[in-house]
N, CA and C atoms as a LAMMPS dump frame, in Angstrom:
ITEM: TIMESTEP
0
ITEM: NUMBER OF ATOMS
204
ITEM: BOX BOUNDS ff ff ff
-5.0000000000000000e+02 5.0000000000000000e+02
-5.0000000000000000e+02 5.0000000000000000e+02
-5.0000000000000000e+02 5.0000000000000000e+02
ITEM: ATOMS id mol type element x y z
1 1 1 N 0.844 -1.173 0
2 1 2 C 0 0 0
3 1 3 C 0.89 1.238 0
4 2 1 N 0.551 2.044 -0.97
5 2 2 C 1.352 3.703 -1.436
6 2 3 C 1.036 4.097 0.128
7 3 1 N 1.824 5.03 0.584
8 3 2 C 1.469 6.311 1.322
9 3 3 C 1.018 7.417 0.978
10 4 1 N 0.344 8.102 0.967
11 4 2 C -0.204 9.6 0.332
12 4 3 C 0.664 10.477 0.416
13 5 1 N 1.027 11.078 -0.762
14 5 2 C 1.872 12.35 -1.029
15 5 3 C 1.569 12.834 0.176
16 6 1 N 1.188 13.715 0.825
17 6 2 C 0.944 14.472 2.278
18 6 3 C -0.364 13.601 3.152
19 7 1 N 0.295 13.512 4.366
20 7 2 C -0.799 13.257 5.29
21 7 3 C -1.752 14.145 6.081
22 8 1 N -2.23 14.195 6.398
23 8 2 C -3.815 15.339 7.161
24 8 3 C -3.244 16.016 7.466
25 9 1 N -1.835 15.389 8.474
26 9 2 C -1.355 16.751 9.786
27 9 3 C -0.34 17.649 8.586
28 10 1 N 0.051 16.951 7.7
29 10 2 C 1.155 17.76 6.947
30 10 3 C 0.258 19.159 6.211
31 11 1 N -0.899 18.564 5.782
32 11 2 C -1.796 19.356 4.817
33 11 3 C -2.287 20.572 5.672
34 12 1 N -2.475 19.683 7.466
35 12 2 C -3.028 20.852 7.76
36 12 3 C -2.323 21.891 8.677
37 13 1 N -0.792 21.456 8.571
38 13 2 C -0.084 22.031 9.243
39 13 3 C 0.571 23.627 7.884
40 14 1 N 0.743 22.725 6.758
41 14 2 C 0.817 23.777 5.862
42 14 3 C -0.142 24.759 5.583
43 15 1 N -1.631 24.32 5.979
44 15 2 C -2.91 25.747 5.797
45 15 3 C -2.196 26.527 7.122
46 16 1 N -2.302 26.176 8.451
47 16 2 C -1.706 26.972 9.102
48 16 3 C -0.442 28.083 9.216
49 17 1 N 0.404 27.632 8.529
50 17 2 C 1.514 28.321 7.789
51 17 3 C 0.887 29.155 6.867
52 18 1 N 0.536 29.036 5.703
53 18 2 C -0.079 29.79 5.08
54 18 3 C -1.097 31.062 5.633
55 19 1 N -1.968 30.291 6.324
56 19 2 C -3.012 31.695 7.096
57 19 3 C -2.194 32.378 7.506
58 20 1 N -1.034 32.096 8.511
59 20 2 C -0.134 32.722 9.426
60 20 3 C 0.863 33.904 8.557
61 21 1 N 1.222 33.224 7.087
62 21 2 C 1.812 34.457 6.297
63 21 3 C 0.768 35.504 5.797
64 22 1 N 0.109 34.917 5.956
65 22 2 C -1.545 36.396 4.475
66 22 3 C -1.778 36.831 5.922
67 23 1 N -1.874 36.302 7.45
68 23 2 C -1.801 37.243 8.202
69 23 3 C -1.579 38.192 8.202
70 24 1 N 0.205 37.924 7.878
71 24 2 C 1.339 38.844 8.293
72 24 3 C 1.428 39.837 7.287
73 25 1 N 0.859 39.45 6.163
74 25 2 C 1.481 40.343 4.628
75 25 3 C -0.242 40.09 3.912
76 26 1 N -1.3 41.227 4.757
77 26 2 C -2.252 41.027 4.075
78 26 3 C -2.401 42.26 2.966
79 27 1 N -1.494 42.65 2.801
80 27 2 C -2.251 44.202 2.199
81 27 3 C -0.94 44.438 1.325
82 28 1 N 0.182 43.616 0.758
83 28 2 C 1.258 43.506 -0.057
84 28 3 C 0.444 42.78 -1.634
85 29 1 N 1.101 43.487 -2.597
86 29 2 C 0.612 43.08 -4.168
87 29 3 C 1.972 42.756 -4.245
88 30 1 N 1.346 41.183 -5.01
89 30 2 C 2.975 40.023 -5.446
90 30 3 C 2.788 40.263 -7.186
91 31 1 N 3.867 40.225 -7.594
92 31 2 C 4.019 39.725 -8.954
93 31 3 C 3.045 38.624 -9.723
94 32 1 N 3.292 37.624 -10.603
95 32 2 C 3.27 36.309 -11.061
96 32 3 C 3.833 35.583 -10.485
97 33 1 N 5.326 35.856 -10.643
98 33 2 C 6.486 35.243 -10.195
99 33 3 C 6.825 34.935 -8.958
100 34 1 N 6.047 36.083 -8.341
101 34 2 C 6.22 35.963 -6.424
102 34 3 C 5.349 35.078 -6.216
103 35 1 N 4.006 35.146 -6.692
104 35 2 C 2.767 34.511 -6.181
105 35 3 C 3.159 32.878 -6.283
106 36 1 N 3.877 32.513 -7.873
107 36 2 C 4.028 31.392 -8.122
108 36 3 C 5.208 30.501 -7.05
109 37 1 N 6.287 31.767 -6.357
110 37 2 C 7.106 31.26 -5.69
111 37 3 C 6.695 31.049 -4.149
112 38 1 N 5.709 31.805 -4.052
113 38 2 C 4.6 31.852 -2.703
114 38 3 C 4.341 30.073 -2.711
115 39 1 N 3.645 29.914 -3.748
116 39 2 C 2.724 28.711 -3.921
117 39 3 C 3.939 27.193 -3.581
118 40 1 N 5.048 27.392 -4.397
119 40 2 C 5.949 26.512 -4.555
120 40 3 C 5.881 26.514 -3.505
121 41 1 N 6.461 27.705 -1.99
122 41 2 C 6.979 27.103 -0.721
123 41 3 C 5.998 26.782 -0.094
124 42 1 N 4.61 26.651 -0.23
125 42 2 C 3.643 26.243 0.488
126 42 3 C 3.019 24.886 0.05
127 43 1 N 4.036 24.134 -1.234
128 43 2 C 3.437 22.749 -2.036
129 43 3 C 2.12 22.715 -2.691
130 44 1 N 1.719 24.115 -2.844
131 44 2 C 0.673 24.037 -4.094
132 44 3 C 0.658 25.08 -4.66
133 45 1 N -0.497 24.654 -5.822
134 45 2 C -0.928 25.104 -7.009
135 45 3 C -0.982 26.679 -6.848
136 46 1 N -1.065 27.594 -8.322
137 46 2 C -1.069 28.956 -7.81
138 46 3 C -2.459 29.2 -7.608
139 47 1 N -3.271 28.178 -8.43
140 47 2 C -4.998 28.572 -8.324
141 47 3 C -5.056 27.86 -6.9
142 48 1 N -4.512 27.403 -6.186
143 48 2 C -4.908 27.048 -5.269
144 48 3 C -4.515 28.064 -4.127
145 49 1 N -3.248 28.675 -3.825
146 49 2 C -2.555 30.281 -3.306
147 49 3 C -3.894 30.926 -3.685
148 50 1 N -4.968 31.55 -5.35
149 50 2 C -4.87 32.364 -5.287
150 50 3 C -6.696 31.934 -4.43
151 51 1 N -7.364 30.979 -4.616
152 51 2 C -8.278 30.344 -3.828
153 51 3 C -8.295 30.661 -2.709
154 52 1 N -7.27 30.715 -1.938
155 52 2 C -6.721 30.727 -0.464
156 52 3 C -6.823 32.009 -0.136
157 53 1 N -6.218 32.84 -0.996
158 53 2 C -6.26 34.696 -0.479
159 53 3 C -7.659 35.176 -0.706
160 54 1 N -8.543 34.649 -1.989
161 54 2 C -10.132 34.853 -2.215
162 54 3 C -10.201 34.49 -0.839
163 55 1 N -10.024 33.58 -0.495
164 55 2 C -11.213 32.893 1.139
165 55 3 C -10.38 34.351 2.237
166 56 1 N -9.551 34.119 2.252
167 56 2 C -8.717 35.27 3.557
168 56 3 C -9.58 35.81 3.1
169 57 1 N -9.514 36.852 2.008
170 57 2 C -10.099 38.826 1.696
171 57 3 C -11.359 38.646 2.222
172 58 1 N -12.119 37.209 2.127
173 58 2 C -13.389 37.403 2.232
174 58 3 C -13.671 37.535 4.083
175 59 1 N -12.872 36.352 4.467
176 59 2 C -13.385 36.013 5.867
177 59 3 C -13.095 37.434 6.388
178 60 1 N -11.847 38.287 6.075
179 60 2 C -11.274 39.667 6.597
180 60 3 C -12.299 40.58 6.346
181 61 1 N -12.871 40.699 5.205
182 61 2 C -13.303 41.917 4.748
183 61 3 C -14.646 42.286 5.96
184 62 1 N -14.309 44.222 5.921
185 62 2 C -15.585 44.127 7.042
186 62 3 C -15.313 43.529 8.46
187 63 1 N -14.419 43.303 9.068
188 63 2 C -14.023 43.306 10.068
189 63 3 C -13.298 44.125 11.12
190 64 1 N -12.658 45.633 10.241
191 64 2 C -12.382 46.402 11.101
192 64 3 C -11.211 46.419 10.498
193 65 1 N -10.33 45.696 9.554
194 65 2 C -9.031 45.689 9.147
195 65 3 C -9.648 46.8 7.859
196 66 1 N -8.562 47.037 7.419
197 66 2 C -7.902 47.985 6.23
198 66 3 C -9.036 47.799 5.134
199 67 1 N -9.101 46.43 4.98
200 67 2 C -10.311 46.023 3.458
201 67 3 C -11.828 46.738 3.911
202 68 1 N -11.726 47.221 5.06
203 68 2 C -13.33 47.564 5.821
204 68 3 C -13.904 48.632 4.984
């Protein structure tokens, strides 16, 4: 039996990483090139990075931060 490319805790240890950077750097405009190198160090896709910042802007927006 294969092992799965990433296991739960890996997958969900990397969303945590991720939230934790768009935390930190919510209001910075990336390139192509950045976004795509964003994605690489986080082991995915760029539609999947750019999926990820849609869900942030949304859960943020209207909360009292900057997007308000």
């Amino acid at each position: 039996m294969s092992r799965p490319l990433f296991d739960k805790k890996e997958v969900e240890s990397s969303n945590v990483k991720l939230q934790s950077f768009l935390k930190a750097v919510p209001y910075l405009t990336f390139s192509d090139t950045g976004l795509k190198n964003i994605a690489g160090r986080f082991g995915i896709t760029l539609e999947e990075l750019k999926e990820h910042i849609a869900n942030f802007e949304n859960e943020n927006t209207g909360k009292g931060g900057q997007n308000a």
